[in-house]
N, C-alpha and C positions, 0 to 999 in steps of 0.2 A: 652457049650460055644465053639463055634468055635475055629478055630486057632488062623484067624486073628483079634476077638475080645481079645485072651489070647493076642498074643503080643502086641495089643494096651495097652491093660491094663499092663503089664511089663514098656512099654517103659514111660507109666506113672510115674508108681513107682519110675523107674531108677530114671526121671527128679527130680523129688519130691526129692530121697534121695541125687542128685547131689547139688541141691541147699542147705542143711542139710550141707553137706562138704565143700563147696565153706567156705557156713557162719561159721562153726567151726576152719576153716585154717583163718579167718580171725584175729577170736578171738587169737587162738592161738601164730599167728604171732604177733600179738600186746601184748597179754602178754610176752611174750621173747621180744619185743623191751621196754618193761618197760610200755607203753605209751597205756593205756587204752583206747578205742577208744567208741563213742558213737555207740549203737547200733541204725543201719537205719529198723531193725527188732522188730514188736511187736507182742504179741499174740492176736487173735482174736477169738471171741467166735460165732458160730453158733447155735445161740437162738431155732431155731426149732429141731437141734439134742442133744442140753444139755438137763438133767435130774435135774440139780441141786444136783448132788452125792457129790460135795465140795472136788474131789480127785483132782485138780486140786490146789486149795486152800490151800491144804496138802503138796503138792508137791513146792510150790513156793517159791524161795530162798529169794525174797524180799518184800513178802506181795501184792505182785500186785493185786491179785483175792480175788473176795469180791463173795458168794457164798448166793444169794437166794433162789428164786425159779429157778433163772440161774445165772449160771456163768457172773459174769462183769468185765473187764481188767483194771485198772487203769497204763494206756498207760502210764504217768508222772512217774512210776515205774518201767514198767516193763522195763526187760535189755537184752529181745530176746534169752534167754537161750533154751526156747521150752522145757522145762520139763513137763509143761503144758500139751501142744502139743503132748506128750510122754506120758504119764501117763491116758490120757481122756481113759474111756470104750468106751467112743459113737461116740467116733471120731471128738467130736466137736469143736475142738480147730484148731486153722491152725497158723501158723506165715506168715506174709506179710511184706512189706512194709512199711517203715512209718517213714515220713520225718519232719525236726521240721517246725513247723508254719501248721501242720493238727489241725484243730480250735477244735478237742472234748477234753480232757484230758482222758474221760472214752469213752470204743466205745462196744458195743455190734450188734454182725450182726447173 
């Protein structure tokens, strides 16, 4: 790997774990103000990189994930925590976006 392919790939990660803190200083601040805030964050599953290992499922504080032959998010659940997202061997879990009035309740990608 080159240089300037290792730094691309760094300055990736950085972004990746900056947006991780952003979201966690949000949570945080909101819990010290009392006032619980709706997560604009949910987990998503990439169907071609799941195994269906169910560590996700394991892992999930509110039952969000429902574990077949893949991983499925029951978005109406989940609360953007990325334990999920933490936990996958395959890497296939990501957290995005996701705002109310998106028409799936369950999203698998």
């Amino acid at each position: 790997m080159s240089r300037q392919e290792e730094l691309r790939e760094l300055k990736e990660r950085a972004g990746e774990i900056q947006l991780r803190l952003d979201f966690l200083e949000m949570r945080i601040n909101s819990i010290r103000r009392r006032s619980p805030t709706v997560s604009h964050w949910k987990a998503f599953v990439d169907a071609e990189k799941c195994v269906g290992c169910g560590m996700c499922q394991e892992v999930c504080p509110v039952g969000a994930v429902e574990v077949d032959a893949c991983a499925r998010i029951q978005t109406n659940s989940c609360i953007g925590c990325g334990r999920c997202v933490q936990e996958c061997p395959q890497d296939a879990l990501s957290l995005r976006p996701w705002f109310i009035g998106n028409s799936s309740s369950s999203i698998q990608r």
